[in-house]
N, C-alpha and C positions, 0 to 999 in steps of 0.2 A: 587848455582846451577842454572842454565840454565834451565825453563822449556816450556813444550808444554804444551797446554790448547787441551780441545774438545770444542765443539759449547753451551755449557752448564757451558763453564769457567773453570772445574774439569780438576785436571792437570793429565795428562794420558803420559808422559815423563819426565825424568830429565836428564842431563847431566852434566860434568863437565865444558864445554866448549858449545858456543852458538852453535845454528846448524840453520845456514842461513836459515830464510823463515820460522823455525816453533816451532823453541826453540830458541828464543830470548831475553825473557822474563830472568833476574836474581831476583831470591827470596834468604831471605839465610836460611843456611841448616837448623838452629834451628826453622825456622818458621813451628807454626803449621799444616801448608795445605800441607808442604811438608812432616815432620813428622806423619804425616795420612796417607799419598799415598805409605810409605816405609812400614808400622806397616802391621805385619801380619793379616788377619780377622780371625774372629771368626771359619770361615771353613776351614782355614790353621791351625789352632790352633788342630781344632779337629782331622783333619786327622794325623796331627803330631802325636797327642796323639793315634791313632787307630794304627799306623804306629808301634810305640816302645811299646804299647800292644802285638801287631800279632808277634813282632819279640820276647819277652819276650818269650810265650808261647811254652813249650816244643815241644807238637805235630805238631804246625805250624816249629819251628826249624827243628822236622825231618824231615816235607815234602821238604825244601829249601834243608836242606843237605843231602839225600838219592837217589836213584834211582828210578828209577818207581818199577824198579822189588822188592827193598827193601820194598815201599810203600805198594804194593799189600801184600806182605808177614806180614810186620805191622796189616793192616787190620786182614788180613786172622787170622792173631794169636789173634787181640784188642779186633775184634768185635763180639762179640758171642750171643748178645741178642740186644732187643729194646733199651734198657737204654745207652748200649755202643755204638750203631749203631746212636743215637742222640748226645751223645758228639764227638765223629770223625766228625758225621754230622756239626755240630757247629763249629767246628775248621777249617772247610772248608767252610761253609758259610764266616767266619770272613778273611780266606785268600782272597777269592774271592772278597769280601767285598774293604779289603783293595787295590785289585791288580785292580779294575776294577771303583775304585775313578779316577783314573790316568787317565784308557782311554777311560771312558765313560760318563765323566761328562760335 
């Protein structure tokens, strides 16, 4: 692999092929430094795992595959006291959760 360095040495490119002026650099693939910079972190890890939790979950399923008007009706029919108005509350925290890693982080 062909890599780029930042001003700090930490390689922040790879490629298969040199790329004039800023990956010119060959490392090989099994080397450690490059094998670190492919490895997922710890906060790809998580979100994966938050990811296939939210999709697991029933009531997160119906909100992806229903309608709005279906949703309201959900509700209308689920939630009838505090106890039940906190877990729908929950199950939309934890969508919101998951949908808003994406594009608010």
């Amino acid at each position: 692999m062909y890599v780029q360095r930042d001003v700090n040495l930490k390689i922040n490119g790879a490629f298969a092929n040199p790329q004039k002026g800023y990956a010119e650099e060959f490392i090989a693939d099994d080397a450690p430094e490059l094998l670190a910079y492919f490895a997922p972190t710890a906060q790809q890890i998580a979100d994966a795992s938050a990811i296939t939790t939210a999709k697991a979950d029933a009531v997160i399923t119906y909100l992806v595959t229903h309608t709005p008007a279906e949703i309201e009706n959900y509700v209308s029919t689920n939630v009838a006291d505090l106890t039940t108005a906190k877990g729908v509350l929950g199950k939309l925290a934890v969508a919101v959760s998951v949908l808003a890693k994406d594009r608010l982080r």
